[in-house]
N, C-alpha and C positions, 0 to 999 in steps of 0.2 A: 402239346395238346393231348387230353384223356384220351383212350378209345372210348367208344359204347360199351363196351366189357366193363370196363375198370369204372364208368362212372356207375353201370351199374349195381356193380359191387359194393362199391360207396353207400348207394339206397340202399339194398340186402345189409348192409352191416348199422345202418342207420335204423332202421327197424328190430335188429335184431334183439338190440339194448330193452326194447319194450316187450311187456307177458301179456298186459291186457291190452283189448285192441279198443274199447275209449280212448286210450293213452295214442296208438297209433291212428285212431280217426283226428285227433288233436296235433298233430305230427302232420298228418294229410290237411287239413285245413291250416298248421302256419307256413305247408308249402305253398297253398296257394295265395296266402296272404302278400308271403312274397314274392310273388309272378310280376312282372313287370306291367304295366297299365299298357290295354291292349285299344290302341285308337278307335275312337267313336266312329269313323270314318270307313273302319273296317267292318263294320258290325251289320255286315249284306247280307241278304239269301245267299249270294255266293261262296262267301265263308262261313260261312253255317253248317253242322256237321250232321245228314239225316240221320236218324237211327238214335239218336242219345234222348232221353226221357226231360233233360234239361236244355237251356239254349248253352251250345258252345259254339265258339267260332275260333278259326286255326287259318294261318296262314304262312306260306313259306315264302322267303325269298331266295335265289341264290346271288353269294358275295361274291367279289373278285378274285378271292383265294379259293373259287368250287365250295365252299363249304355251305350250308342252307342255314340262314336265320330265319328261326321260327318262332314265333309269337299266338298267344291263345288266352282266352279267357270263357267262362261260364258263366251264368246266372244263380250258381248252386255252390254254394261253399265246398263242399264235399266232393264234388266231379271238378270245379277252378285248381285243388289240389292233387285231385288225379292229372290231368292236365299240365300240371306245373312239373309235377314227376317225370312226365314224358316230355317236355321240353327241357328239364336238368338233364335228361339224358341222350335226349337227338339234336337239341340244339348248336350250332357250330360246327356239326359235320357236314362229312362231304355225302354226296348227295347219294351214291352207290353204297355207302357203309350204311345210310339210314334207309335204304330198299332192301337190303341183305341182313339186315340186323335181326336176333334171335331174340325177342324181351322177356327173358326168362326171369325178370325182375320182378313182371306183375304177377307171376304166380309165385316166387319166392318169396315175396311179401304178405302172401296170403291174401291177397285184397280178391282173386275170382271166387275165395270162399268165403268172404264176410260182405261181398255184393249183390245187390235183387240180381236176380235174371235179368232186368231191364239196364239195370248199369252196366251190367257186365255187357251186356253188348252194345252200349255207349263206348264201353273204354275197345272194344275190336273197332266199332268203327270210326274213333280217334285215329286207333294205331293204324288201320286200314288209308283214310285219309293223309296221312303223313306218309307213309308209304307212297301211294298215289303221287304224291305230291313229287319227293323223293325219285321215282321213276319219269316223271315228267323230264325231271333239269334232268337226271343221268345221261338223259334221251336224245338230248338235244345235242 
């Protein structure tokens, strides 16, 4: 299995191919095109992230190998893709590496300087949430 390091790197080198960032808005929306369909059943005020400008909703499970499946979706093409980015890269860990983890992804990518004010701190209280999440199970 990746660490968080390495799949990040993966994304930072995945963007890097791109100069203009239409090209990487287009890149952020076929990641989240690819997100896995996130159950209707899930779709509570409880999973609902406050603070983000759009609806997202996120939730974690943990598996029998410690590791946390994580699952999400938005309402917004462009934040479903944000979204997707941070489950390619927390997804399937263990629950202590995704509360420790450093996402130096999302600034290496340039995405807090091509986002409003208000996404941008959509995507902290994503990552905030999953954290959260992440310290729960560690916890237990």
């Amino acid at each position: 299995m990746k660490t968080i390091n390495e799949i990040q790197d993966e994304v930072i080198e995945e963007f890097s191919y791109l100069d203009d960032w239409m090209d990487k808005y287009q890149l952020i929306i076929e990641m989240g095109n690819e997100l896995p369909a996130f159950p209707e059943k899930d779709k509570t005020p409880e999973h609902i992230i406050e603070g983000c400008q759009s609806r997202v909703w996120i939730t974690g499970e943990e598996q029998a190998d410690k590791t946390i499946r994580i699952a999400a979706d938005s309402d917004a093409i462009i934040v479903k893709g944000i979204i997707a980015m941070l489950v390619k890269v927390l997804d399937g860990q263990k629950a202590e590496d995704i509360r420790d983890a450093d996402l130096y992804f999302i600034d290496r990518v340039g995405l807090k300087d091509h986002l409003s004010p208000t996404r941008s701190n959509g995507v902290l209280a994503m990552v905030r949430h999953i954290k959260l999440l992440a310290s729960a199970i560690a916890g237990k």
